[in-house]
C-alpha positions as CSV (number, residue, x, y, z in Angstrom):
1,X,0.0,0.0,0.0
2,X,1.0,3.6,-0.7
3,X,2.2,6.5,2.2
4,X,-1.1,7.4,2.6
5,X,-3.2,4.2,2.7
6,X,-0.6,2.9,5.2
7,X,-1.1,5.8,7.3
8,X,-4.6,5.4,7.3
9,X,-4.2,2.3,8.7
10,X,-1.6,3.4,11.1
11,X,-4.0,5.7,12.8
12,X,-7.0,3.2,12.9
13,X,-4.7,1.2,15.3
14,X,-2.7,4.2,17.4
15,X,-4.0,5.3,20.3
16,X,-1.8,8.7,20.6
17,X,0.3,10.7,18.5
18,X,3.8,11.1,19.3
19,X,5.0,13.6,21.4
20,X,8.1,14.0,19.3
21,X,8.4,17.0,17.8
22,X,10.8,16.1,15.1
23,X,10.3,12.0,14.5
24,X,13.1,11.4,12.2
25,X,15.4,12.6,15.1
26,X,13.5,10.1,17.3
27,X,13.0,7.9,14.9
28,X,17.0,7.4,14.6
29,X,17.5,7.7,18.4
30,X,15.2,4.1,19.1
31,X,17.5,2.7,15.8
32,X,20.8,3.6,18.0
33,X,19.4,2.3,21.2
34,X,16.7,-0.5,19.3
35,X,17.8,-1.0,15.5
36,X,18.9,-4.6,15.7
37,X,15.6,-6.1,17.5
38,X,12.0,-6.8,15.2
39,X,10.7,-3.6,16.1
40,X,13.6,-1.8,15.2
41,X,14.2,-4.0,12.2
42,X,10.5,-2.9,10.9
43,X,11.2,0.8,11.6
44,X,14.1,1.2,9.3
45,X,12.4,-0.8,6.4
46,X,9.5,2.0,6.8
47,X,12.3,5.2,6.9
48,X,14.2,3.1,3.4
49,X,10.3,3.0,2.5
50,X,9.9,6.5,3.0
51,X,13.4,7.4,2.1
52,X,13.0,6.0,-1.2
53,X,9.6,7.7,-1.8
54,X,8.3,4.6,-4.3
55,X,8.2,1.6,-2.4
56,X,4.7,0.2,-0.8
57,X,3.9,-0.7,3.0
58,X,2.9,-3.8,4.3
59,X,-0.1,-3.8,6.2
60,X,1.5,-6.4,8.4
61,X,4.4,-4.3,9.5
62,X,1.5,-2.5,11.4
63,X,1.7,-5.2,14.2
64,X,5.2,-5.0,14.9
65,X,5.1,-1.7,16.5
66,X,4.3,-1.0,20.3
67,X,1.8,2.0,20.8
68,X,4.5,4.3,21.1
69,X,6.6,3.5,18.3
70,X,3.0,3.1,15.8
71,X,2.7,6.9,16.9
72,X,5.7,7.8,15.9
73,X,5.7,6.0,12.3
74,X,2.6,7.6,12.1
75,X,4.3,10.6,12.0
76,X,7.2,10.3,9.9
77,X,4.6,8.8,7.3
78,X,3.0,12.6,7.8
79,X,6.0,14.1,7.7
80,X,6.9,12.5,4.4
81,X,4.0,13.2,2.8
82,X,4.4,17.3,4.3
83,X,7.7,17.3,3.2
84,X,9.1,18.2,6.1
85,X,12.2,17.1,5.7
86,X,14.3,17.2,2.5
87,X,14.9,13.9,0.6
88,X,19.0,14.1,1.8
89,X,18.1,13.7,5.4
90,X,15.8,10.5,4.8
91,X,18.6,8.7,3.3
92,X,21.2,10.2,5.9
93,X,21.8,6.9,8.3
């Protein structure tokens, strides 16, 4: 599914937003301290998603994420599709 069907989804099932007030900074903070477990493993295939700006979400990936972390792909997905960041910083790793 596309950015925006995905997020869809992603906001069916989270109960909060995230608090963070710039995701991809948090977003790469849980990587440093979280990137080698499942979750973490399923939040950098959504940033390469997002980062690559053509690929397609699994719906499954969904169910990977505690609530915290679901809000917070929730809003890099928003980000993304804002353009809140420019395309340099998705790919920066």
């Amino acid at each position: 599914m596309n950015a925006a069907a995905f997020l869809v989804v992603l906001r069916r099932r989270a109960r909060a937003t995230s608090p963070a007030r710039d995701p991809l900074a948090a977003a790469r903070r849980f990587l440093d301290e979280f990137g080698e477990t499942g979750e973490g493993q399923a939040l950098r295939r959504v940033i390469d998603t997002l980062a690559s700006g053509n690929g397609e979400f699994a719906e499954s990936e969904v169910w990977l994420f505690s609530a915290e972390t679901l809000a917070l792909v929730a809003a890099l997905v928003e980000a993304r599709i804002d353009a809140r960041y420019p395309d340099a910083e998705w790919r920066h790793k």
